[in-house]
C-alpha positions, 0 to 999 in steps of 0.5 A: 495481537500481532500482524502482517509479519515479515522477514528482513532479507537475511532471514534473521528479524521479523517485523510486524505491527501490534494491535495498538498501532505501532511497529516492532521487531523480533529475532527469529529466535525469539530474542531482542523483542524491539518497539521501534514505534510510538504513538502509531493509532491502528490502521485497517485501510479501507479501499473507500468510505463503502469498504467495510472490511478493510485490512491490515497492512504491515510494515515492509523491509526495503531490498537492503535491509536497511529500512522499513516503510508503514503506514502510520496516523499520528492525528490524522488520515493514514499516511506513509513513513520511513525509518531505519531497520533499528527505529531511528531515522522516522520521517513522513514521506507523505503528507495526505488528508486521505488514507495511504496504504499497502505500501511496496518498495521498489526492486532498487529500495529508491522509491516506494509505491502506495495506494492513495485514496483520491474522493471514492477512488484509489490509484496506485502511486509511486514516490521518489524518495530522494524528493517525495515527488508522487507520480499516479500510475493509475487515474480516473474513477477506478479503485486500485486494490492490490499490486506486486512489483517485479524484480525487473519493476513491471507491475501487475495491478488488480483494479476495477472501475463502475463498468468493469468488475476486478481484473489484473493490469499491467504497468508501467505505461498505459494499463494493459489487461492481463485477464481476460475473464470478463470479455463477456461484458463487452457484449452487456451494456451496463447502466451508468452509475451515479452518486445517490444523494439522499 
């Protein structure tokens, strides 16, 4: 089974995940079929310990075409690497005891952007990759589930919290509602939520 395809700029090779894990490459014309990783075991990323769906994510060709970043567990939590667009190159960007997913370049191919699962929540986080800095661009008791960066690096972020179903943010900065669906429940008072220990 193959995965999470996706063009490298010049429209000439797709780059895709299998079923056992690792990362591959392909022409378009179907020629120079390419395993450029090993020992990857299969990740569904599962936004918490409650998602039960979870999803695949691909791997993701930089803005140059030089470099490809996924998601990788090598014997233990999911985490984010680099390689160059042949294979070579493989390093781990992070080093995370929690699940790291959905991983974006940035519009200059300098950093990378990841969610990061933190406790029972997950925020958005974005690396530089000259000094594996991580910065949290979001925080609290939310879960960040989807995300798309402008050319201009403005970012549009799906989230939601205990007291606010999914809405879209936008970033960078303090997170600014775009959707406005829920305005109804500004006159709804909802029950605080707590852990269930059983």
């Amino acid at each position: 089974d193959s995965y999470a395809p996706q063009f490298t700029p010049d429209g000439k090779t797709v780059v895709f995940v299998r079923r056992d894990g690792d990362v591959y490459r392909v022409d378009t014309d179907g020629g120079n079929l390419q395993r450029l990783t090993s020992g990857n075991e299969y990740v569904e990323f599962r936004l918490s310990a409650q998602d039960s769906h979870g999803s695949t994510d691909g791997p993701r060709v930089s803005p140059d075409g030089a470099m490809v970043a996924f998601i990788a567990r090598r014997g233990g939590a999911p985490n984010l690497w680099v390689m160059d667009l042949d294979g070579g190159g493989q390093r781990q960007v992070t080093q995370r005891r929690t699940p790291c997913g959905r991983p974006r370049w940035s519009p200059d191919g300098k950093s990378l952007y990841t969610l990061i699962e933190q406790a029972e929540n997950t925020w958005l986080a974005r690396i530089d990759l000259a000094s594996d800095r991580i910065d949290y661009l979001s925080s609290g008791n939310r879960v960040a589930y989807e995300y798309d960066i402008a050319a201009n690096g403005r970012i549009a972020l799906l989230q939601s919290d205990e007291q606010t179903p999914g809405a879209i943010y936008a970033l960078p900065g303090e997170p600014r509602l775009l959707s406005g669906h829920n305005e109804w429940l500004r006159e709804v008072k909802l029950r605080e939520s707590s852990d269930l220990v059983v």
